[in-house]
C-alpha positions as CSV (number, residue, x, y, z in Angstrom):
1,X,0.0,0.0,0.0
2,X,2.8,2.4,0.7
3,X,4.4,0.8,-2.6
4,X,1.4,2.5,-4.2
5,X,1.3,5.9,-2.9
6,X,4.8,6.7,-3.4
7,X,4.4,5.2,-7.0
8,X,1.2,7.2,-7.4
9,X,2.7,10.5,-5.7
10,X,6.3,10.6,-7.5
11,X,5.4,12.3,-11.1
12,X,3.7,15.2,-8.9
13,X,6.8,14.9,-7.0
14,X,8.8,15.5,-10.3
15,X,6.4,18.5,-11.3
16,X,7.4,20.3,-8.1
17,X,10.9,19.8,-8.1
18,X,10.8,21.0,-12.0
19,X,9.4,23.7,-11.3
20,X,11.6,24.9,-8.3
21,X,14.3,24.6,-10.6
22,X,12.7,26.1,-13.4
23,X,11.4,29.3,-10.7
24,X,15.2,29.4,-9.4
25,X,16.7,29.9,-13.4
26,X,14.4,32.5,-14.0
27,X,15.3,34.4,-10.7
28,X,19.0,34.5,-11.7
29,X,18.4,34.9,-15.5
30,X,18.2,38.5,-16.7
31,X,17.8,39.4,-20.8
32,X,17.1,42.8,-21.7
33,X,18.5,42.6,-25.0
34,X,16.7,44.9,-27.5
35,X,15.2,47.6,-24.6
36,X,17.0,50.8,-25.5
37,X,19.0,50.9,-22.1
38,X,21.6,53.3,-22.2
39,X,23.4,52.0,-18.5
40,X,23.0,48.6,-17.1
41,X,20.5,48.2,-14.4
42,X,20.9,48.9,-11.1
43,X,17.7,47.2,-9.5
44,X,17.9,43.8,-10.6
45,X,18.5,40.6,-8.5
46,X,21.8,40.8,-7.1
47,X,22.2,37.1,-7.1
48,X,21.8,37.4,-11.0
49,X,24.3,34.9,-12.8
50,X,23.2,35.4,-16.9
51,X,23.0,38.4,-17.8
52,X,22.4,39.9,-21.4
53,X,22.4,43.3,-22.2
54,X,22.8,43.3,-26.2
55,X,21.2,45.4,-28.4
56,X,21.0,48.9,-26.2
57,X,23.1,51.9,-25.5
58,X,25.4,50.9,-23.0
59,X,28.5,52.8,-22.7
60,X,30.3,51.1,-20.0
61,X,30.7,54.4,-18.0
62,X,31.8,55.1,-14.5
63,X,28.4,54.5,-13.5
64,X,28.2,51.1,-15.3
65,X,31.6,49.7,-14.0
66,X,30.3,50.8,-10.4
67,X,27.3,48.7,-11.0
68,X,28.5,45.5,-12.3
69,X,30.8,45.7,-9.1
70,X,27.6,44.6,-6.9
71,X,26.8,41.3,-9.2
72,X,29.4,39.2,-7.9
73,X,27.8,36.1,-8.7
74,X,27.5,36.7,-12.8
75,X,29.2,34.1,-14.7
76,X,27.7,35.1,-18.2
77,X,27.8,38.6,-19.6
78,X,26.7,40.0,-23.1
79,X,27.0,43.2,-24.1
80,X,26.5,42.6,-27.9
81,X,26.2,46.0,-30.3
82,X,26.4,48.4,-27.6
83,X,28.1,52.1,-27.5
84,X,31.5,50.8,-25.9
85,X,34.3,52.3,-27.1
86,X,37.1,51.6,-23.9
87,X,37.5,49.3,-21.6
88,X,39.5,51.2,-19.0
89,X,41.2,49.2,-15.9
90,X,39.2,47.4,-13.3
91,X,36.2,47.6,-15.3
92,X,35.2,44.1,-14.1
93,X,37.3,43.9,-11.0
94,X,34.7,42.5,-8.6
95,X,33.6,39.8,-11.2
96,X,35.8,37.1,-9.9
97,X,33.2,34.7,-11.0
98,X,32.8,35.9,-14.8
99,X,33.3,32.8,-17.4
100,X,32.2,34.4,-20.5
101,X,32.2,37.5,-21.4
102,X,30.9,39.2,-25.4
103,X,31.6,42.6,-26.3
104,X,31.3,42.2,-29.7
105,X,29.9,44.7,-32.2
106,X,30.6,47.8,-30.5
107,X,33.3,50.5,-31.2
108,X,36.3,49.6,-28.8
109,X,39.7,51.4,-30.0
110,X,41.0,51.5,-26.4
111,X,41.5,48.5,-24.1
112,X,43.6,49.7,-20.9
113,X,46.3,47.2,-19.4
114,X,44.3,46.6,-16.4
115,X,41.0,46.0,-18.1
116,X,40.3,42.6,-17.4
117,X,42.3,42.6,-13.9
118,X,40.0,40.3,-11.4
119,X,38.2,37.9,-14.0
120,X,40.6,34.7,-12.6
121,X,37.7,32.4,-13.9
122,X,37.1,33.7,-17.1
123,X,37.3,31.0,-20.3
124,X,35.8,32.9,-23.4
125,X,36.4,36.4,-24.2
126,X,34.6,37.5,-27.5
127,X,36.4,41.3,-28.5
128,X,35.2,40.4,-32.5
129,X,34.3,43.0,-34.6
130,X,35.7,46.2,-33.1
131,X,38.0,48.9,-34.0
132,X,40.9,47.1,-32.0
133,X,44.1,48.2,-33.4
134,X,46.7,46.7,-31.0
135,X,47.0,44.7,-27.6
136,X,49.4,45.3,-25.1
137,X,50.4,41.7,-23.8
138,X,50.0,42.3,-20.6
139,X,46.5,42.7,-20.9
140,X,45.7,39.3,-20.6
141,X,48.2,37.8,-18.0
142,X,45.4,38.2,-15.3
143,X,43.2,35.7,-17.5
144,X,44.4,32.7,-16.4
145,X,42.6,30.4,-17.4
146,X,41.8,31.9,-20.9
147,X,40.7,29.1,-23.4
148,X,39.1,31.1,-26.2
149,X,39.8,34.3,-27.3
150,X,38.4,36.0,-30.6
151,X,39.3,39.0,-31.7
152,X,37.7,38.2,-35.5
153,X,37.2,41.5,-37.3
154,X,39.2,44.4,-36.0
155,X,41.8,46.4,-37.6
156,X,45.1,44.3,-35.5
157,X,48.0,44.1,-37.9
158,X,50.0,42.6,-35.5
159,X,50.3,40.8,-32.4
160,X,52.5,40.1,-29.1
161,X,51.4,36.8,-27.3
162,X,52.2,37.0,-24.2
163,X,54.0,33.9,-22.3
164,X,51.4,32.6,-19.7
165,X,48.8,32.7,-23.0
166,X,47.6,28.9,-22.8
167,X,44.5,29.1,-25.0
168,X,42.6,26.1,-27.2
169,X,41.2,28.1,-29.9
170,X,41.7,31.7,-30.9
171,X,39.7,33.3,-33.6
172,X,41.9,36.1,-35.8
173,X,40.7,36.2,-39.6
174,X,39.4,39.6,-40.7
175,X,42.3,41.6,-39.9
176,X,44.8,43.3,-42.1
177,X,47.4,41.3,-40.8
178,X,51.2,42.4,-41.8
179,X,53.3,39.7,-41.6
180,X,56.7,40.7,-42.2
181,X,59.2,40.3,-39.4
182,X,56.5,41.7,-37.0
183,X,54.2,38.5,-36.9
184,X,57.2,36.3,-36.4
185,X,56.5,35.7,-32.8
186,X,52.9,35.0,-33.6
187,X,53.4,32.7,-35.8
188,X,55.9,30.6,-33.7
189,X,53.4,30.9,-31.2
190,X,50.6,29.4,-33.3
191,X,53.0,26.1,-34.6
192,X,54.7,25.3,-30.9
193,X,51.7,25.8,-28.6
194,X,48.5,23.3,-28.9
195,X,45.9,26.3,-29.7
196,X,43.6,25.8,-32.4
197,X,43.8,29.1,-35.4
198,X,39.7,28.9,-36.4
199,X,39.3,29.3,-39.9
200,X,42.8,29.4,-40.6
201,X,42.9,28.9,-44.7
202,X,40.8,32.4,-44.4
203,X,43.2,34.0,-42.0
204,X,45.3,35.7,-44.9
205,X,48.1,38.0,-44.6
206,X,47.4,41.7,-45.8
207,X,51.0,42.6,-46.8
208,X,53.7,42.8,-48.0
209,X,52.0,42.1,-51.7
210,X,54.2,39.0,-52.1
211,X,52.5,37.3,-48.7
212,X,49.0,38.3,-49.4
213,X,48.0,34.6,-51.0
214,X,49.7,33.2,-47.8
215,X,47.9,32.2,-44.1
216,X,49.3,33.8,-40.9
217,X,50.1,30.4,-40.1
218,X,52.1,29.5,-43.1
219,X,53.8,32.3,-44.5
220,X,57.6,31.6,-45.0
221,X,60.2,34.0,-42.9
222,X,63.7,34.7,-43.8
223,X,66.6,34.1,-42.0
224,X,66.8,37.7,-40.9
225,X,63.0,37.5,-39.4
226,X,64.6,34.7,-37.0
227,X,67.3,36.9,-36.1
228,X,65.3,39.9,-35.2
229,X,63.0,37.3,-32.7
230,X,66.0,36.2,-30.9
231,X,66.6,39.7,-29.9
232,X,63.2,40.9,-29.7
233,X,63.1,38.2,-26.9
234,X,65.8,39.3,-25.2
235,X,64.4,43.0,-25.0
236,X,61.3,41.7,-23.3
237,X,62.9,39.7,-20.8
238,X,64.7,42.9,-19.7
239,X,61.5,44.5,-20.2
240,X,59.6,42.5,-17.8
241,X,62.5,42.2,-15.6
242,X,62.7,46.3,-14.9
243,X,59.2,46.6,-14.8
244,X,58.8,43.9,-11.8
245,X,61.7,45.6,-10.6
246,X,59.8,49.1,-10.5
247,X,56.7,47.4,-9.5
248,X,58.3,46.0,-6.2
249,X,60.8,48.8,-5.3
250,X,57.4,51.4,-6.0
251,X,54.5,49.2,-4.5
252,X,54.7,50.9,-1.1
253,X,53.9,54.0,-2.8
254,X,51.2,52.6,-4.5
255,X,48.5,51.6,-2.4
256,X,45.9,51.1,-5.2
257,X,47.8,48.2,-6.9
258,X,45.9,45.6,-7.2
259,X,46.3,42.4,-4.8
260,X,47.1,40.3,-7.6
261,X,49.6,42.0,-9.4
262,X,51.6,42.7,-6.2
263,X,51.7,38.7,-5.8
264,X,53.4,38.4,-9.1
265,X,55.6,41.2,-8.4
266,X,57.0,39.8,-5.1
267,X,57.6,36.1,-6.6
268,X,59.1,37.3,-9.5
269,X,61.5,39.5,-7.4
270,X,62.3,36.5,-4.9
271,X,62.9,34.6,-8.2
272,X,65.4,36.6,-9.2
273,X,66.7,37.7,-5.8
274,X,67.2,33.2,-5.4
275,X,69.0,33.3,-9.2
276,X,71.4,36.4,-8.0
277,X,72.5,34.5,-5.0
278,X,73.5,31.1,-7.0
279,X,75.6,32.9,-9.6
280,X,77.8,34.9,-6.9
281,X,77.8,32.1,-5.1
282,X,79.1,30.2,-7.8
283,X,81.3,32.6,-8.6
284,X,83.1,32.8,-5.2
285,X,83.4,29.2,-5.6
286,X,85.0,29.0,-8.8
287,X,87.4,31.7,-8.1
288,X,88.6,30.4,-4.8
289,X,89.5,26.9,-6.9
290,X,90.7,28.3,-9.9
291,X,92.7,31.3,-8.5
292,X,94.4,29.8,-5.0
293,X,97.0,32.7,-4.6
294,X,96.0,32.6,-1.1
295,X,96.3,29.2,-0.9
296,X,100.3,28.8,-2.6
297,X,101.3,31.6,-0.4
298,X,100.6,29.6,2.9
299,X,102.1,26.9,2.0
300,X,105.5,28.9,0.3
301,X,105.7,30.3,4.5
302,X,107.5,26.9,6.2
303,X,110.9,26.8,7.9
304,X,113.0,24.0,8.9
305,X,116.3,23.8,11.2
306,X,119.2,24.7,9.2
307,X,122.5,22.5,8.6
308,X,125.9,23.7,9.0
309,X,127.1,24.2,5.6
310,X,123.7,26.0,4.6
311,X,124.4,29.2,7.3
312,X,127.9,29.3,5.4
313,X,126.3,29.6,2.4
314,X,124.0,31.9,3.6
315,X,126.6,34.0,4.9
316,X,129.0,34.2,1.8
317,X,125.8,35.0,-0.1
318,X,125.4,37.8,2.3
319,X,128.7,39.3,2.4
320,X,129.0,39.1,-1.6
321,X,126.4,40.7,-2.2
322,X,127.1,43.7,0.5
323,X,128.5,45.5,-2.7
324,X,125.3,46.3,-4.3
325,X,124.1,47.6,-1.3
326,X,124.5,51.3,-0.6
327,X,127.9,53.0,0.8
328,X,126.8,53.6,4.4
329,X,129.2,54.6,7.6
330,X,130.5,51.7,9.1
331,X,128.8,51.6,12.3
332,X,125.5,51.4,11.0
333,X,126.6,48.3,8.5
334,X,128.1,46.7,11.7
335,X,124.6,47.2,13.4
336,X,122.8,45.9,10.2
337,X,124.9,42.8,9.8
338,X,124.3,42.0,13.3
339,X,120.3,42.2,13.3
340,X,120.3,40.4,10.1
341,X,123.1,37.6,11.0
342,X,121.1,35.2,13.8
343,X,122.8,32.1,13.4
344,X,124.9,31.0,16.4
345,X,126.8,27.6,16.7
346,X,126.1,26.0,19.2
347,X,128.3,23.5,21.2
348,X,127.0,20.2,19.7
349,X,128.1,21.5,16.2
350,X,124.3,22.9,15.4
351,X,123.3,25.9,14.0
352,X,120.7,27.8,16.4
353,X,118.0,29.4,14.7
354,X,116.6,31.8,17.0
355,X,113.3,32.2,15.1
356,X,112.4,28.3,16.5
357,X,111.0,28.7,20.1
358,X,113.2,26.8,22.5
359,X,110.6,25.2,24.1
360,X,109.8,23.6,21.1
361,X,113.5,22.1,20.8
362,X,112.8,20.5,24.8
363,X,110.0,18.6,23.6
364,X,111.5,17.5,21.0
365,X,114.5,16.3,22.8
């Protein structure tokens, strides 16, 4: 009988629990694409995790940034064919949960440094169709965990990937791409890492003339482009090694730096700090083996007890070569010899050096 009941009672069950689930979407669900907004909304559901805000007037403003700030739970935002045209720094800061996020279709020509500082869970970023003309690299190293990244339909002619870039699929084509020597790096980038170039046989160089029937991908480089890479790389390893420098030895006058960026700064500072220490180190090391003046000249300073023929020898040496030595009066010669000449013999037909400590002569006796 219970059998029954529950078997009778579980599709309403079902009905309930669908619509609970359906009732909780719709409370964290928010489109008003298409509704002439010219800011985003300030009144919604602050719990709100979808939003989509295409098709209005949104500028992104000062008032807008401060906005988003309170929707800390958004994982989707879309901002499709707005009135953007910057994204200046922190303009998402407080959206540490933010996965995807679409500008597309608006009229971005500015994208600050620090613009995306704070998204540490983002995965898509959709900048396509835009008036984008370059990237600074460091504009993604907060995006961690960056997977896709398209940036179809801007007016990039180049562009510097920066080293913590590990995406799976990148969308470029419709840019008047310039692959001389400039797109060097980019291309190495696309043939070593494991990212996927969408629509690559479309994704054409735009000069010089002779590269235009080539891909970004394929286009062949002199020996001279590999050259300039080399030391291109070189620059921005001194690059980013002075600006971590400035970054640490400056961050106390800086209190607005963000939390995150002063991490990096600090472990790239210890890094190098631990590096500096091994090569002097090493250095001391190699210098005390290879170059052991020091260590010949302690063991040139020994003495051992004289014979007898040895002090003659010594003194005939001595007296021979008192001709060289200046013309002096006669007493103060006398008084030389005698402070230099220390040899006394002694009754058992020794020479006693009087530099070796008696009581060193007892104990050996």
């Amino acid at each position: 009988m219970k059998i029954t009941y529950s078997v009778i009672l579980w599709p309403f069950s079902m009905i309930l629990l669908s619509d609970e689930s359906q009732a909780s979407q719709t409370e964290v669900r928010f489109n008003f694409t298409g509704q002439n907004h010219s800011s985003i909304p300030a009144d919604i559901d602050k719990d709100v995790i979808i939003l989509d805000l295409s098709y209005n007037q949104v500028t992104l403003d000062a008032r807008d940034r401060k906005v988003l700030q309170m929707y800390v739970l958004l994982i989707e935002l879309y901002l499709i064919e707005n009135n953007v045209i910057a994204l200046h720094n922190n303009s998402f800061g407080n959206l540490s949960n933010l996965e995807i996020l679409n500008i597309c279709r608006n009229a971005i020509s500015v994208i600050q440094r620090g613009a995306f500082v704070g998204l540490k869970k983002l995965k898509q970023l959709h900048l396509c169709q835009n008036q984008i003309t370059q990237l600074d690299p460091g504009t993604f190293v907060p995006l961690k965990k960056l997977a896709l990244l398209n940036l179809q339909g801007n007016l990039i002619s180049s562009l510097e990937v920066p080293q913590v870039f590990h995406l799976e699929l990148i969308i470029l084509y419709g840019n008047p791409w310039d692959c001389s020597c400039r797109l060097f790096t980019l291309q190495s980038w696309l043939n070593t890492s494991n990212v996927t170039l969408e629509h690559e046989n479309i994704t054409m160089c735009s000069s010089p003339d002779l590269s235009r029937s080539y891909s970004i991908k394929t286009v062949p480089y002199q020996a001279e482009c590999r050259l300039k890479f080399s030391s291109v790389v070189t620059e921005n390893l001194y690059e980013n090694f002075m600006s971590v420098s400035n970054s640490t030895f400056n961050s106390p006058l800086n209190s607005t730096t963000n939390p995150e960026h002063e991490r990096i700064g600090k472990s790239w500072a210890f890094l190098v700090g631990v590096i500096v220490t091994v090569l002097a180190t090493s250095l001391l090391i190699f210098i005390a083996i290879k170059c052991p003046i020091w260590y010949s000249m302690l063991l040139s300073y020994h003495h051992h007890r004289l014979e007898e023929h040895e002090a003659e020898n010594y003194e005939d040496g001595f007296t021979g070569n008192m001709s060289y030595l200046p013309q002096t009066p006669e007493e103060e010669t006398t008084v030389i010899f005698e402070q230099l000449h220390s040899f006394v013999v002694d009754d058992d037909g020794f020479i006693e050096d009087k530099y070796i400590d008696t009581h060193e002569l007892q104990k050996e006796n």
